[in-house]
HTML snippet that shows the backbone in 3Dmol.js (N, CA, C, O; Angstrom):
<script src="https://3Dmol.org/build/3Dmol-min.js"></script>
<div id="view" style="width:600px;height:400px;position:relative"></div>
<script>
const pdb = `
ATOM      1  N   UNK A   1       0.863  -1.163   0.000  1.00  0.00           N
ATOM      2  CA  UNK A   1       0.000   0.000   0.000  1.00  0.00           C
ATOM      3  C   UNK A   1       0.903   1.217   0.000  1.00  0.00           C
ATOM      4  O   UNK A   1       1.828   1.314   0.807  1.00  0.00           O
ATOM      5  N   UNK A   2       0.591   2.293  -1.051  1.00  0.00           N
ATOM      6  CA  UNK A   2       1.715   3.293  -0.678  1.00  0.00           C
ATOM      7  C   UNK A   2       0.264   4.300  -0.886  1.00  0.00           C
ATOM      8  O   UNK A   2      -0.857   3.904  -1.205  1.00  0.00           O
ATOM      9  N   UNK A   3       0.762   5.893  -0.555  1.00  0.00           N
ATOM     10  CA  UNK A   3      -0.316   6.598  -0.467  1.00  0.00           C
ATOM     11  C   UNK A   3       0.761   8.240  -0.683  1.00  0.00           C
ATOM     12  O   UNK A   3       1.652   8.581   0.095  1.00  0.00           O
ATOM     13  N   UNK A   4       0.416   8.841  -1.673  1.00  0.00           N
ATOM     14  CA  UNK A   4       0.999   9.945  -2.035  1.00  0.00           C
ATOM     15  C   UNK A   4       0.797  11.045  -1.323  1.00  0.00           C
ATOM     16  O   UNK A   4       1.145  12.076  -1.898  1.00  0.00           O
ATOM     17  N   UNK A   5       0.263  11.187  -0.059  1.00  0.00           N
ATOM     18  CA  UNK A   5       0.261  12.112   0.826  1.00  0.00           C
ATOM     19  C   UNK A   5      -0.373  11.791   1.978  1.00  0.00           C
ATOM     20  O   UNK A   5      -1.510  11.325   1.900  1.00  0.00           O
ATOM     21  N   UNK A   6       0.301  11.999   3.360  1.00  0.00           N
ATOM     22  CA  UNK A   6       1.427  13.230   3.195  1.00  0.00           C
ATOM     23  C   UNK A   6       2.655  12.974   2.848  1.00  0.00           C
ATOM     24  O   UNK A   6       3.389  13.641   2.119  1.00  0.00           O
ATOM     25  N   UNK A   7       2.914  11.751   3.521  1.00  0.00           N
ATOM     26  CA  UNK A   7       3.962  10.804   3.705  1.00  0.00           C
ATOM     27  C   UNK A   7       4.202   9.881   2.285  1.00  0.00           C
ATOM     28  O   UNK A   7       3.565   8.830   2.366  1.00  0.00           O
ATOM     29  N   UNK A   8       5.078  10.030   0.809  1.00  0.00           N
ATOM     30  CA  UNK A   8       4.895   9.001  -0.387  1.00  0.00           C
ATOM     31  C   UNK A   8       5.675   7.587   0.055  1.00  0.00           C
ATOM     32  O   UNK A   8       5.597   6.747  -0.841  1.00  0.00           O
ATOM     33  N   UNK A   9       6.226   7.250   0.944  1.00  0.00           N
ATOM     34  CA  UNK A   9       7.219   5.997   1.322  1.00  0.00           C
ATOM     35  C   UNK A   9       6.297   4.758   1.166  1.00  0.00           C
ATOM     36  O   UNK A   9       5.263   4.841   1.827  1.00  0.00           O
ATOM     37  N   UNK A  10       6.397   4.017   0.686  1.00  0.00           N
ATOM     38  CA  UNK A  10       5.645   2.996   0.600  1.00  0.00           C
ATOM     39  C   UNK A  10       5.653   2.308   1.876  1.00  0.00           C
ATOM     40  O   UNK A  10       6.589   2.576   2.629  1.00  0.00           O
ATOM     41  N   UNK A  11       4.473   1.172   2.393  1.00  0.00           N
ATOM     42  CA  UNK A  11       4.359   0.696   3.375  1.00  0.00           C
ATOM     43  C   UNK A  11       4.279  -0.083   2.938  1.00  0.00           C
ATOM     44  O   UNK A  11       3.764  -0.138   1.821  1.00  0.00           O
ATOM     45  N   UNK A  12       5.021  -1.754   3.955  1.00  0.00           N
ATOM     46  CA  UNK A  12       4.577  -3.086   3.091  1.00  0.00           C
ATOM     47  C   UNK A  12       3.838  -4.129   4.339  1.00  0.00           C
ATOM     48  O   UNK A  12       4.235  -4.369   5.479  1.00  0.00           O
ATOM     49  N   UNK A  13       2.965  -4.477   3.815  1.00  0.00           N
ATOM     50  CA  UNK A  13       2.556  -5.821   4.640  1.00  0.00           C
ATOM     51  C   UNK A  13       2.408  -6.868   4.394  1.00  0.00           C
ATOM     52  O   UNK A  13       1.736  -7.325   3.469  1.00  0.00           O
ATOM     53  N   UNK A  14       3.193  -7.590   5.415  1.00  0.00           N
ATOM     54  CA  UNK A  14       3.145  -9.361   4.334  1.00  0.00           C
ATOM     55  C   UNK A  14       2.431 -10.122   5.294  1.00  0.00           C
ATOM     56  O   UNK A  14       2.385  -9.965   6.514  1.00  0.00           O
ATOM     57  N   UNK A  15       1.783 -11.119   4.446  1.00  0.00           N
ATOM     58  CA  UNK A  15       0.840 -11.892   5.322  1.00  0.00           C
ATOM     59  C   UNK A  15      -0.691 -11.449   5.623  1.00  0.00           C
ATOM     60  O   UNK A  15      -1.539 -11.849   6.420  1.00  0.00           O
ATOM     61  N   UNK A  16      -0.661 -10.452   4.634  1.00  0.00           N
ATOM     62  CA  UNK A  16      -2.257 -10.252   4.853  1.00  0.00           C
ATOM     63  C   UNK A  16      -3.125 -11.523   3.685  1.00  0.00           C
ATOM     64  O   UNK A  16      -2.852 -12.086   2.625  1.00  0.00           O
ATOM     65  N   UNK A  17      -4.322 -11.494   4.718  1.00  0.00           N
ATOM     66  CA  UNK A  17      -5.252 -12.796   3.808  1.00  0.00           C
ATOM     67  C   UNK A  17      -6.515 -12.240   3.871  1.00  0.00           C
ATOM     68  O   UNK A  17      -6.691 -11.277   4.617  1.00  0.00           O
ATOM     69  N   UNK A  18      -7.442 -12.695   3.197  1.00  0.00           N
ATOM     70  CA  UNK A  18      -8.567 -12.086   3.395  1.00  0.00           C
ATOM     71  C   UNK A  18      -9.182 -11.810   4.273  1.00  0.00           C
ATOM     72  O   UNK A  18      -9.200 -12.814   4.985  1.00  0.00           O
ATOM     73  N   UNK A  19      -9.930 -10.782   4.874  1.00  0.00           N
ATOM     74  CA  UNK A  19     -10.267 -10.158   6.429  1.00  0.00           C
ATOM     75  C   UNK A  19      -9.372  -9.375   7.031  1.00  0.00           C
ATOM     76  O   UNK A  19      -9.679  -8.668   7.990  1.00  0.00           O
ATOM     77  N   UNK A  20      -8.083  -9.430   6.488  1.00  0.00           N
ATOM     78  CA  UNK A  20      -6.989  -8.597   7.223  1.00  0.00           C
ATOM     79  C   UNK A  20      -7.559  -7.276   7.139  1.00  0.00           C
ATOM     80  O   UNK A  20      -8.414  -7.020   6.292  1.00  0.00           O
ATOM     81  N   UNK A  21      -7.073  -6.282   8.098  1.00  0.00           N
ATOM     82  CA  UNK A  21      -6.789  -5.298   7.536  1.00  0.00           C
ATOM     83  C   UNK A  21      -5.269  -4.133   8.199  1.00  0.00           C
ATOM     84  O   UNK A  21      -4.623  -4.195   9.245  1.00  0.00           O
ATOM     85  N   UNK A  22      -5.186  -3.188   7.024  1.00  0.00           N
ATOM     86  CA  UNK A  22      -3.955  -2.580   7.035  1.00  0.00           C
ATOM     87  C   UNK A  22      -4.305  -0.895   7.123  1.00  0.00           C
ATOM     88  O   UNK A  22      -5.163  -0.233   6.539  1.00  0.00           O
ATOM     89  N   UNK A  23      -3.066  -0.439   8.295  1.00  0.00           N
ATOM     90  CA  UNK A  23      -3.579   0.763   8.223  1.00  0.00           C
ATOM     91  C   UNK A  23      -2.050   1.397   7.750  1.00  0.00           C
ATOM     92  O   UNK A  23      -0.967   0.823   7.641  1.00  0.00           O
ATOM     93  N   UNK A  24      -2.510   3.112   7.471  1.00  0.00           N
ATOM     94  CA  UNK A  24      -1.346   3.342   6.578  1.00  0.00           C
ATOM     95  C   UNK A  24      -1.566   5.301   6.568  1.00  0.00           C
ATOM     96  O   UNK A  24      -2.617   5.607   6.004  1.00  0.00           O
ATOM     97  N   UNK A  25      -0.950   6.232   6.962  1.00  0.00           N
ATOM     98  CA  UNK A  25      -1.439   7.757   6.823  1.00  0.00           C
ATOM     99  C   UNK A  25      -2.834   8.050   7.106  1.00  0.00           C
ATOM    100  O   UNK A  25      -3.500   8.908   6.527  1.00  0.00           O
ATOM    101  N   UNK A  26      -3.259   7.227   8.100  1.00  0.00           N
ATOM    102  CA  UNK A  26      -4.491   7.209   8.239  1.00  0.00           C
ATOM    103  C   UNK A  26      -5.507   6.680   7.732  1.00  0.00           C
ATOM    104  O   UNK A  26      -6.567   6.738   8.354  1.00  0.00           O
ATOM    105  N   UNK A  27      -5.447   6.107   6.620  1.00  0.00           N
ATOM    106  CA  UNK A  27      -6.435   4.823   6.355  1.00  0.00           C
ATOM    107  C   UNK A  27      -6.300   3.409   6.746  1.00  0.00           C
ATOM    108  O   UNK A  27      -5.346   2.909   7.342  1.00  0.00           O
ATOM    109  N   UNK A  28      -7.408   2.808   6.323  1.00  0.00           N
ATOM    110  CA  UNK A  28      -7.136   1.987   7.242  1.00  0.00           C
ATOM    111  C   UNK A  28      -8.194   0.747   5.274  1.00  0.00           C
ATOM    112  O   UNK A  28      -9.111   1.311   4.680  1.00  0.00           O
ATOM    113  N   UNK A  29      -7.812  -0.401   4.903  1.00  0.00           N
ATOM    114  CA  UNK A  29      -8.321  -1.038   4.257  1.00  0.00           C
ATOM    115  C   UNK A  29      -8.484  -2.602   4.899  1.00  0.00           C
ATOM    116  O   UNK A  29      -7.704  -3.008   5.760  1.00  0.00           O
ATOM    117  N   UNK A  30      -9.615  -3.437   4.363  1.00  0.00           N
ATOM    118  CA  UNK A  30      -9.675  -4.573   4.531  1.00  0.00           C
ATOM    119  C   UNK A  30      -9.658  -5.399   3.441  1.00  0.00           C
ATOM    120  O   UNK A  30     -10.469  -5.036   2.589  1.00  0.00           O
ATOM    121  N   UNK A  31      -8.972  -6.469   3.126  1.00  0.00           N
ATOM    122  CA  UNK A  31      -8.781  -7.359   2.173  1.00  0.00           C
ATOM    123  C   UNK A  31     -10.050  -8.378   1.999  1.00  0.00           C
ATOM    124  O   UNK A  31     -10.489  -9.169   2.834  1.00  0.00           O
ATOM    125  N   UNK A  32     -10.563  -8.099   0.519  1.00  0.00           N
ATOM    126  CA  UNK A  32     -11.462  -8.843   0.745  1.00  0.00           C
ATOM    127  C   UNK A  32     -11.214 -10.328  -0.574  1.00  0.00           C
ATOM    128  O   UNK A  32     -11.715 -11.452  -0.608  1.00  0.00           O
ATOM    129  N   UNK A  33     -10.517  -9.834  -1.226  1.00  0.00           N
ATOM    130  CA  UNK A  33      -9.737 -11.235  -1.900  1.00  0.00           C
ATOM    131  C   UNK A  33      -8.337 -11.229  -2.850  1.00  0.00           C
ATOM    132  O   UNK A  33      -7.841 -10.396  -3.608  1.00  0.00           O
ATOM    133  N   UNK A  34      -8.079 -12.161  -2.554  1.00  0.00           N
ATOM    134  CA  UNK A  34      -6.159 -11.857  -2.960  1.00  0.00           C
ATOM    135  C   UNK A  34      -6.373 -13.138  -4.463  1.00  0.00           C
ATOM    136  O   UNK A  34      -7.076 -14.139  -4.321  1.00  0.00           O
ATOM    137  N   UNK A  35      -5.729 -12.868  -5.615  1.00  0.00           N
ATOM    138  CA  UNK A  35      -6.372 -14.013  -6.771  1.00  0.00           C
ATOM    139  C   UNK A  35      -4.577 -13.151  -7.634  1.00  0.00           C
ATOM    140  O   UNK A  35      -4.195 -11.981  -7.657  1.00  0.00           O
ATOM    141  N   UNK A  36      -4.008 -14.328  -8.145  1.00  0.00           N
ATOM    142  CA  UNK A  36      -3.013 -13.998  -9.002  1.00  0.00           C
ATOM    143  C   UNK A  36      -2.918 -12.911  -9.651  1.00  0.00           C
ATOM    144  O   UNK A  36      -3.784 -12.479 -10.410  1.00  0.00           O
ATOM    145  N   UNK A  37      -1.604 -12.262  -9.343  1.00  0.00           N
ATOM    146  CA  UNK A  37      -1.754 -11.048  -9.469  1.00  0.00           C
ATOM    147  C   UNK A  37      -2.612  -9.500  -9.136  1.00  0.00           C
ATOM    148  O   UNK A  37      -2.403  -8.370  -9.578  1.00  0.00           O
ATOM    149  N   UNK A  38      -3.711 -10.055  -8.101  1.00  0.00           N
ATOM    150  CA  UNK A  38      -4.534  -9.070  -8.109  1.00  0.00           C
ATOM    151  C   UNK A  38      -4.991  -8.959  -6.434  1.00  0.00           C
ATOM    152  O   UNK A  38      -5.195 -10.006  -5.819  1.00  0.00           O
ATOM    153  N   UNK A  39      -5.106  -7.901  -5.888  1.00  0.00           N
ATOM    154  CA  UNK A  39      -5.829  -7.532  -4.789  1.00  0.00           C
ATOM    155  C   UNK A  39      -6.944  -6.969  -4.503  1.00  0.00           C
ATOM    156  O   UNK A  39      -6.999  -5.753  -4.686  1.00  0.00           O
ATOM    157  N   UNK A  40      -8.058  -7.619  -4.016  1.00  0.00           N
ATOM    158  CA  UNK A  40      -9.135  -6.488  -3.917  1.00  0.00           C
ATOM    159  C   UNK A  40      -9.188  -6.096  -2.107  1.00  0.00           C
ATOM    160  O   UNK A  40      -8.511  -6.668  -1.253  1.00  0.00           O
ATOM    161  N   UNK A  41      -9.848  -5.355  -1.947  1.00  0.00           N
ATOM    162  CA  UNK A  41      -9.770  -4.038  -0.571  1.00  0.00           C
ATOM    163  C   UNK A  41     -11.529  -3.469  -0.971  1.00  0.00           C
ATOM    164  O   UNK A  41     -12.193  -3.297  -1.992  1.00  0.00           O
ATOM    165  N   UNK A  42     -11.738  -3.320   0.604  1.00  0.00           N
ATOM    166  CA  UNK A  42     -12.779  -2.319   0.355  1.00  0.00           C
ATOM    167  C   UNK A  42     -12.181  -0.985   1.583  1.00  0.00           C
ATOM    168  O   UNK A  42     -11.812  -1.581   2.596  1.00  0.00           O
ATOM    169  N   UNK A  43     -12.074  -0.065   1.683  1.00  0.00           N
ATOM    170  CA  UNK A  43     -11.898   1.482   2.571  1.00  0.00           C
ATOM    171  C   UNK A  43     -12.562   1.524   3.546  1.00  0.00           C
ATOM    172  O   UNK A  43     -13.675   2.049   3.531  1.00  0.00           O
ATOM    173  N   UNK A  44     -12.071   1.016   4.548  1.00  0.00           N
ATOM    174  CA  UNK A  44     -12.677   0.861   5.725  1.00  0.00           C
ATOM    175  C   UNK A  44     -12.985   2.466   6.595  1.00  0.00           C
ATOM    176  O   UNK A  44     -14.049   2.866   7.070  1.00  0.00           O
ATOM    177  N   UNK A  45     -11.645   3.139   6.577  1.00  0.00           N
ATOM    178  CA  UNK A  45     -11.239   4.736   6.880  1.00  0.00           C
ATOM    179  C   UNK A  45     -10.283   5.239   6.248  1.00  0.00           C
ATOM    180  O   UNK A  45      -9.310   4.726   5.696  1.00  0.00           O
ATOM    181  N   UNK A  46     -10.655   6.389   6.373  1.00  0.00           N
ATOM    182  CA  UNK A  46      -9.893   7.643   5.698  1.00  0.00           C
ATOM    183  C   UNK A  46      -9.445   8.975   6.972  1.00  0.00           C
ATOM    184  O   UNK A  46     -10.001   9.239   8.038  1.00  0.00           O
ATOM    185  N   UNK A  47      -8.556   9.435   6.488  1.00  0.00           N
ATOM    186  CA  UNK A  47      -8.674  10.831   7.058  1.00  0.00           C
ATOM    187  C   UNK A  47      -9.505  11.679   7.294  1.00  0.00           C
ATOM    188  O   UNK A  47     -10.408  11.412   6.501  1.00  0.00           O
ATOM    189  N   UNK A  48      -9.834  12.620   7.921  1.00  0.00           N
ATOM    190  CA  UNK A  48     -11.185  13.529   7.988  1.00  0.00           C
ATOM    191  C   UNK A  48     -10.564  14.281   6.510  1.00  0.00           C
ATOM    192  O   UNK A  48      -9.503  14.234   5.888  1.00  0.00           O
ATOM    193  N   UNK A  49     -11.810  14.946   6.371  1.00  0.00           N
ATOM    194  CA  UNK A  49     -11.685  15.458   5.106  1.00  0.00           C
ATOM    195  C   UNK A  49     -11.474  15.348   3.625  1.00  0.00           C
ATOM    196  O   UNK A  49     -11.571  16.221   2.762  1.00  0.00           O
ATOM    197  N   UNK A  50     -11.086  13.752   3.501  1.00  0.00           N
ATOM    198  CA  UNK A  50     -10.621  13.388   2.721  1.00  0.00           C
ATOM    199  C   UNK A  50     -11.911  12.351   2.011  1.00  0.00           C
ATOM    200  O   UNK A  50     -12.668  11.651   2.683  1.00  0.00           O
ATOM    201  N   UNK A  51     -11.921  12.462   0.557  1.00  0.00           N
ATOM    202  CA  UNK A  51     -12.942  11.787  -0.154  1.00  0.00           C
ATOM    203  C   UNK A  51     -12.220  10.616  -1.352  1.00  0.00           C
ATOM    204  O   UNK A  51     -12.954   9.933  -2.067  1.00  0.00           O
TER     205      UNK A  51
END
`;
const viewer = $3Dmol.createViewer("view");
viewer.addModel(pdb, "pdb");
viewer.setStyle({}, {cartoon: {color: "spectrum"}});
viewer.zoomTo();
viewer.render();
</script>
């Protein structure tokens, strides 16, 4: 997960499986399926203000 503001450093998490979730500059996502090559997430939180 990397996130271009405020902070651009990428964050890494290993070992997430489906249900995980990861937080990161203030969001926060949950994994809802991991399939070759591909990740899906739904946005659990965000920052205030942020859309």
């Amino acid at each position: 997960m990397a996130a271009d503001a405020p902070d651009p450093t990428p964050a890494y998490f290993n070992g997430l499986q489906p249900g995980s979730e990861a937080s990161h500059n203030g969001c926060t996502i949950k994994i809802t399926s991991i399939c070759d090559g591909e990740v899906r997430f739904d946005l659990v939180q965000q920052p205030d203000g942020q859309s």
